[in-house]
LOGU-306402 format. One record per residue: residue in one letter; residue number from 1; chain; x, y negated, z negated of N, C-alpha, C in turn. Coordinates in steps of 0.1 Angstrom, whole numbers, always signed. Layout:
% residues N
+------+-----+------+-------+-------+-------+-------+-------+-------+-------+-------+-------+
: code : pos : unit :   nxx :   nyy :   nzz :  caxx :  cayy :  cazz :   cxx :   cyy :   czz :
+------+-----+------+-------+-------+-------+-------+-------+-------+-------+-------+-------+
:    a : NUM :    A :     X :     Y :     Z :     X :     Y :     Z :     X :     Y :     Z :
...
+------+-----+------+-------+-------+-------+-------+-------+-------+-------+-------+-------+
***
This chain:
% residues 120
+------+-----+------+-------+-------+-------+-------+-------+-------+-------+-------+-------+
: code : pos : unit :   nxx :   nyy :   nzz :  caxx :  cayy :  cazz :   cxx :   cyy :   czz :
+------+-----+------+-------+-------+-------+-------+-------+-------+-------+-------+-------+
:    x :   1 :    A :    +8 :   +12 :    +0 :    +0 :    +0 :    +0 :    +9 :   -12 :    +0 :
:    x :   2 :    A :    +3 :   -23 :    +3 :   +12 :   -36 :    +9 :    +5 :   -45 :    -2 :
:    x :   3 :    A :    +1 :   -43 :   -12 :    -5 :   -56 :   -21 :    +6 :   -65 :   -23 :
:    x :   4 :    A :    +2 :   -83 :   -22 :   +11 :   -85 :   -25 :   +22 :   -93 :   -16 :
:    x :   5 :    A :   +20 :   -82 :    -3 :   +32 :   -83 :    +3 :   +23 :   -94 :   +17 :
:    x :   6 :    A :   +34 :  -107 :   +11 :   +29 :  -120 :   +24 :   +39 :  -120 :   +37 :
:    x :   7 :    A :   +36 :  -126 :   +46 :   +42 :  -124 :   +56 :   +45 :  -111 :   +67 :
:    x :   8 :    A :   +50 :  -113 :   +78 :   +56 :  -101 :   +80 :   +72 :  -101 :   +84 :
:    x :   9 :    A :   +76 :   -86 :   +85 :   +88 :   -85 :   +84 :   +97 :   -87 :   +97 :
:    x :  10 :    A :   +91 :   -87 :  +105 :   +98 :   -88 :  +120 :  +110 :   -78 :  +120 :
:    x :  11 :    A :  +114 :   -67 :  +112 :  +124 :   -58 :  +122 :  +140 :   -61 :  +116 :
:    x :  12 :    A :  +135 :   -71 :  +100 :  +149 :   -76 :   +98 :  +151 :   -74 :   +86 :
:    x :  13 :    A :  +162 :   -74 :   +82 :  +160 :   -80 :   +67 :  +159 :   -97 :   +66 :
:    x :  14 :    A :  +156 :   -94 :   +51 :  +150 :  -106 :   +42 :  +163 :  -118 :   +48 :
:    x :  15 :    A :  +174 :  -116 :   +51 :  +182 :  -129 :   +51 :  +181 :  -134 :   +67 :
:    x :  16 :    A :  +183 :  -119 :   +75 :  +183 :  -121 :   +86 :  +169 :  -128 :   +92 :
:    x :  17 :    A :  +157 :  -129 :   +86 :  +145 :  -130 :   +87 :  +148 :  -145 :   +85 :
:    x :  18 :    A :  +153 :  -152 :   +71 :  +156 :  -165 :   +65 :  +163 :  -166 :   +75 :
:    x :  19 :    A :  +174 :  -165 :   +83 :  +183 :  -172 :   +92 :  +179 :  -178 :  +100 :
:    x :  20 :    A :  +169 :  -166 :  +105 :  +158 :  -169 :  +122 :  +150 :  -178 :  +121 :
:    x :  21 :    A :  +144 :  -180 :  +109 :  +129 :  -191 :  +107 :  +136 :  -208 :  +104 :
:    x :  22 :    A :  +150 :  -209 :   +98 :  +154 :  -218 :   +97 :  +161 :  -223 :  +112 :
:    x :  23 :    A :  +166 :  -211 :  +119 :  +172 :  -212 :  +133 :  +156 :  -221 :  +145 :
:    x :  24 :    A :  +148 :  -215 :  +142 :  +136 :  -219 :  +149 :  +134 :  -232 :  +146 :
:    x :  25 :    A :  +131 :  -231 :  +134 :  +126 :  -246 :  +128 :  +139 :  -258 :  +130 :
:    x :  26 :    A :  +152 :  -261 :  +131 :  +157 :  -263 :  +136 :  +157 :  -267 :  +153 :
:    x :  27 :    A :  +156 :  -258 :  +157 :  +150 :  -261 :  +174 :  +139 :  -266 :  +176 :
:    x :  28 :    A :  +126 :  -265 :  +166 :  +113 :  -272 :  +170 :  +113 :  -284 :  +163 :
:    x :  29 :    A :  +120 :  -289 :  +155 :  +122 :  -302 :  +153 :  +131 :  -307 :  +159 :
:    x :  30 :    A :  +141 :  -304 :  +167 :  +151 :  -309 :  +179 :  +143 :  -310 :  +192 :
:    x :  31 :    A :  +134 :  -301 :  +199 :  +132 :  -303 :  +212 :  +119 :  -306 :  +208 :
:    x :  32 :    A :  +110 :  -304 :  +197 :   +94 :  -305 :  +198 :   +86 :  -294 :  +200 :
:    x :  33 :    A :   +89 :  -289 :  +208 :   +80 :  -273 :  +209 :   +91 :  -262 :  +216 :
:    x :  34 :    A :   +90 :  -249 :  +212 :  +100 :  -238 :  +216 :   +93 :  -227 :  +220 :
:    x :  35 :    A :   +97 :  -219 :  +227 :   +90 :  -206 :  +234 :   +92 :  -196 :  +229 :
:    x :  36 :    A :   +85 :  -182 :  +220 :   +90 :  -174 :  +213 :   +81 :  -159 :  +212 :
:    x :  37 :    A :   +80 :  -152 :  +206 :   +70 :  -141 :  +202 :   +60 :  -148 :  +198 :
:    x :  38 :    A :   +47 :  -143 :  +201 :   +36 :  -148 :  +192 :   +35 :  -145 :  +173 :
:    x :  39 :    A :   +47 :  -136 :  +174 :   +45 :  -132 :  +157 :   +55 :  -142 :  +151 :
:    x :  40 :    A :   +67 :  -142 :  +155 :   +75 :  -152 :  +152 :   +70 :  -167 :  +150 :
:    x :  41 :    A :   +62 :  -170 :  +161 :   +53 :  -183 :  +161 :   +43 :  -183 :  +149 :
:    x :  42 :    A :   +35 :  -173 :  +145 :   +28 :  -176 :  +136 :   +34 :  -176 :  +124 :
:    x :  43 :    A :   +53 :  -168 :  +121 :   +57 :  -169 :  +111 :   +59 :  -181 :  +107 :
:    x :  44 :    A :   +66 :  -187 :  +120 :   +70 :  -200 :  +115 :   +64 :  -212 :  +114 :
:    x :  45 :    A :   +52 :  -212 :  +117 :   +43 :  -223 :  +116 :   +41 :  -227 :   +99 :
:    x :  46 :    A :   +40 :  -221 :   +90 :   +37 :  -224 :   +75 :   +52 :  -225 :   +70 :
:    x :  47 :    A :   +66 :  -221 :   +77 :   +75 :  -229 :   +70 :   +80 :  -242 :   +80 :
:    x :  48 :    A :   +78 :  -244 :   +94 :   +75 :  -255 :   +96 :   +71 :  -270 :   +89 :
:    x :  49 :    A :   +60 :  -261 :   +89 :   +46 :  -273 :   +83 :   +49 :  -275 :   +64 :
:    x :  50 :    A :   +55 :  -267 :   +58 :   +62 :  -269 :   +46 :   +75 :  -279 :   +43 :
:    x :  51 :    A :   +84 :  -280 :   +53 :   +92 :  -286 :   +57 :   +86 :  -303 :   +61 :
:    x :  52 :    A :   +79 :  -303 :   +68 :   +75 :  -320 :   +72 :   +64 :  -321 :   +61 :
:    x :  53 :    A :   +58 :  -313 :   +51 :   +57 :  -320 :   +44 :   +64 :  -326 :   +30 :
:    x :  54 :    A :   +74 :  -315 :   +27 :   +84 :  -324 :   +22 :   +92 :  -333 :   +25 :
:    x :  55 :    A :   +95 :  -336 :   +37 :   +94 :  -350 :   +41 :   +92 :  -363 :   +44 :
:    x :  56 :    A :   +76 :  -358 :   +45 :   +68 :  -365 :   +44 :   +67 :  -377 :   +26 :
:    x :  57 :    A :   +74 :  -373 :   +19 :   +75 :  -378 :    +4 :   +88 :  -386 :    +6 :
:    x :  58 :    A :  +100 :  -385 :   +15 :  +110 :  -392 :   +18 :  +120 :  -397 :    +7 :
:    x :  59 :    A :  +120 :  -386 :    -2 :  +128 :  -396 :   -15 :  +144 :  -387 :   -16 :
:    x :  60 :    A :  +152 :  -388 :   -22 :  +163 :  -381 :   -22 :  +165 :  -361 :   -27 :
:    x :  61 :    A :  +155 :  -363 :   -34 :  +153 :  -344 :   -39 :  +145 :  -342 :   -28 :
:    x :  62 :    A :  +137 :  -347 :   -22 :  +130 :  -344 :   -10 :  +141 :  -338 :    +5 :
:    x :  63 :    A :  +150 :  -346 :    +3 :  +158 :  -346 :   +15 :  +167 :  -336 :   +10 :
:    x :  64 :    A :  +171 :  -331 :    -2 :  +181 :  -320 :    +0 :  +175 :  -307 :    -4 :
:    x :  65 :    A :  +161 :  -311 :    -5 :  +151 :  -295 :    -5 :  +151 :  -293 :    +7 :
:    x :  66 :    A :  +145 :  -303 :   +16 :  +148 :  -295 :   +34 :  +162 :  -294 :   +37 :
:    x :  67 :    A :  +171 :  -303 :   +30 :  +187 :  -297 :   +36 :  +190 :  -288 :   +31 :
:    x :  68 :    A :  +182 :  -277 :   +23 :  +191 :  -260 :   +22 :  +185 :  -252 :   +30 :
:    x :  69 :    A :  +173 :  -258 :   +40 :  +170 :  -252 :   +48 :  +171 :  -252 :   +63 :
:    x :  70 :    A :  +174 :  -266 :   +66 :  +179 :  -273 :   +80 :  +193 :  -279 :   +74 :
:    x :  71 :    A :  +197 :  -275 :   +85 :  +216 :  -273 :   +80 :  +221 :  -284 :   +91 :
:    x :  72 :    A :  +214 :  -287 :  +102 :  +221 :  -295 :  +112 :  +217 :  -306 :  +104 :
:    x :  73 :    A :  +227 :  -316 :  +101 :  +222 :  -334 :   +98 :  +218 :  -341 :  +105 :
:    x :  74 :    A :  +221 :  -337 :  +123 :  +212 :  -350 :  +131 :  +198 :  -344 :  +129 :
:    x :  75 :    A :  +191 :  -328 :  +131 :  +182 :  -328 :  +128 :  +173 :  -333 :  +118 :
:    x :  76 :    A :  +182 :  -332 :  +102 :  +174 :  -337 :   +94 :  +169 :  -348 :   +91 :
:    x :  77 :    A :  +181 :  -362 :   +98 :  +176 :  -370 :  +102 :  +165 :  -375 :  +106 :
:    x :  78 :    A :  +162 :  -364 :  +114 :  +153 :  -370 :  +126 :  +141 :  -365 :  +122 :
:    x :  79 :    A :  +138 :  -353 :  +109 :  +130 :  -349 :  +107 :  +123 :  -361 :   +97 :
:    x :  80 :    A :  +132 :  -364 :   +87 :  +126 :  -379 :   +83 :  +124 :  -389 :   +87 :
:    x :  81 :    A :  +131 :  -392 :   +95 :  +129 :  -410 :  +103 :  +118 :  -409 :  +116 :
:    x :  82 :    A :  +118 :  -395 :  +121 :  +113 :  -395 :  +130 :   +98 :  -390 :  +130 :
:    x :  83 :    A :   +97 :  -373 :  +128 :   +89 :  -370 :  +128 :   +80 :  -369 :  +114 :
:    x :  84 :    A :   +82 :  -370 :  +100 :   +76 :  -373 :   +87 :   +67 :  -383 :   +89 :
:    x :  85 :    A :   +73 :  -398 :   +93 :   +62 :  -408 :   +96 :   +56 :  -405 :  +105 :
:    x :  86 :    A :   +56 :  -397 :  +116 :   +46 :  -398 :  +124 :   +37 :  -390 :  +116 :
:    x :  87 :    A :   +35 :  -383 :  +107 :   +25 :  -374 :  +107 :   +24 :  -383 :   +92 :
:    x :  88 :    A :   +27 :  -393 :   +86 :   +22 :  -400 :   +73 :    +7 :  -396 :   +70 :
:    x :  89 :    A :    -3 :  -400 :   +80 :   -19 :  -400 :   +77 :   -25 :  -387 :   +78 :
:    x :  90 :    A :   -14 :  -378 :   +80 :   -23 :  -366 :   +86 :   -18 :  -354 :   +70 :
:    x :  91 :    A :   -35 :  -350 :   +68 :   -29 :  -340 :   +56 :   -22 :  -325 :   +57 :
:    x :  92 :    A :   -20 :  -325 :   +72 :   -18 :  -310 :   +71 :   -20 :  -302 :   +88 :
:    x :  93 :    A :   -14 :  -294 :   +93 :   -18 :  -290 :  +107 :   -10 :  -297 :  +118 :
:    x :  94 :    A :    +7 :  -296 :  +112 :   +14 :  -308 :  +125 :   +18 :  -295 :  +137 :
:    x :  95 :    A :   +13 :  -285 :  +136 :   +20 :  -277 :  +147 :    +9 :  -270 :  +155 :
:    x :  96 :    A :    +8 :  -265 :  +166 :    -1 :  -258 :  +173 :    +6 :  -248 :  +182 :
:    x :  97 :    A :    +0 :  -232 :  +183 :    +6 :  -224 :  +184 :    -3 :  -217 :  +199 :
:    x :  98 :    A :    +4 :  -218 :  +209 :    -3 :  -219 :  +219 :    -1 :  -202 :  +229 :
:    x :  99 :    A :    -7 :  -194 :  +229 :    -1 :  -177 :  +237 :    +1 :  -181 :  +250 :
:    x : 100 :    A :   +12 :  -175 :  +257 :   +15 :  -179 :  +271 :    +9 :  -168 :  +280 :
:    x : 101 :    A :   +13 :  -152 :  +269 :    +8 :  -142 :  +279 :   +20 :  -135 :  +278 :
:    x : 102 :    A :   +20 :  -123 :  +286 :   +32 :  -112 :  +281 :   +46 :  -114 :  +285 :
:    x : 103 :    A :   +52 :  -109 :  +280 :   +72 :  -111 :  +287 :   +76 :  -102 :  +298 :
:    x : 104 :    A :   +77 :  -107 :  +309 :   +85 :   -99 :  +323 :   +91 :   -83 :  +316 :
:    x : 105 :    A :  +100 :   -92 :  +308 :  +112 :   -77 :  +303 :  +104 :   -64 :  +297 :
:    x : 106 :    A :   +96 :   -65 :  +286 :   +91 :   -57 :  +276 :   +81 :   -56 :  +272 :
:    x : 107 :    A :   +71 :   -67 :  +278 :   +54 :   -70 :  +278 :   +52 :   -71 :  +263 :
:    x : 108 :    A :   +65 :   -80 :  +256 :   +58 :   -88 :  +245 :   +53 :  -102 :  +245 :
:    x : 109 :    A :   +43 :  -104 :  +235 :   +32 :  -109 :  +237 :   +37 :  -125 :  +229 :
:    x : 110 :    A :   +39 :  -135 :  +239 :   +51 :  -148 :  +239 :   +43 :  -160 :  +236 :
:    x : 111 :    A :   +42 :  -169 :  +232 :   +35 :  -181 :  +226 :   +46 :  -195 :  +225 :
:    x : 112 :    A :   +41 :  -206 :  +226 :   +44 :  -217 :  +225 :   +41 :  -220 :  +214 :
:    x : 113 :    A :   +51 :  -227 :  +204 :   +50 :  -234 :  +195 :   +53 :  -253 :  +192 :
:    x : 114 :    A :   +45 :  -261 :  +193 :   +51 :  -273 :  +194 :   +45 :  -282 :  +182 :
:    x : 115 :    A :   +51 :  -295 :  +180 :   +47 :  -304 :  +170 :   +34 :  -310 :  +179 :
:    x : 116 :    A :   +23 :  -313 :  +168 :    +8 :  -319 :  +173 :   +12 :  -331 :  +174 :
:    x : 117 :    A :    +9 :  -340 :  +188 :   +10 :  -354 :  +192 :    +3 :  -365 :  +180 :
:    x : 118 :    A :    +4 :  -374 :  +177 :    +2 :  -382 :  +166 :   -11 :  -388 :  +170 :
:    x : 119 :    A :   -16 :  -388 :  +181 :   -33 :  -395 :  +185 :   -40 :  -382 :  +179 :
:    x : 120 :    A :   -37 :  -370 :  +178 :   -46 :  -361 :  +180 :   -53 :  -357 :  +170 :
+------+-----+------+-------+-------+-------+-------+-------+-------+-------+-------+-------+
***
């Protein structure tokens, strides 16, 4: 039985799992939206969206709680100056996870993940 047990595992262990979701998040706060597994995508949407909203608070414990998880500094940067205020008014929901349809190679099932435009 799985009581208990949140998330899923993707095939990894627990660090290699932490490496990937910070690797991701990383890239969707550098280009905006990234192309991936649909399971991967739904992993990473709730630490995404955990992330900008600690941000979103902007104060100095704020910025080195997402710096043990986003390791690049132009990223972090940009995660506060850039994308935190854009989502100021919004309580929640900065990401949208979009299925593209299956993968040429292995007919796994591939999704778009990007940050929600700020009109929306």
């Amino acid at each position: 039985m799985r009581h208990g047990k949140k998330g899923r595992q993707l095939s990894r262990t627990a660090s290699h799992r932490e490496a990937l979701l910070r690797n991701m998040a990383t890239s969707l706060f550098l280009h905006g939206r990234i192309s991936t597994t649909t399971a991967k995508a739904k992993e990473l949407r709730p630490f995404a969206e955990r992330l900008i909203t600690i941000a979103k608070r902007g104060d100095l414990h704020a910025r080195r709680l997402a710096g043990r998880k986003i390791q690049d500094r132009d990223v972090l940067v940009k995660l506060f100056d850039a994308i935190a205020p854009r989502f100021a008014e919004r309580p929640g929901g900065y990401t949208r996870v979009l299925k593209l349809g299956h993968r040429q190679g292995d007919g796994a099932e591939m999704a778009l993940i990007e940050l929600v435009d700020r009109g929306e």
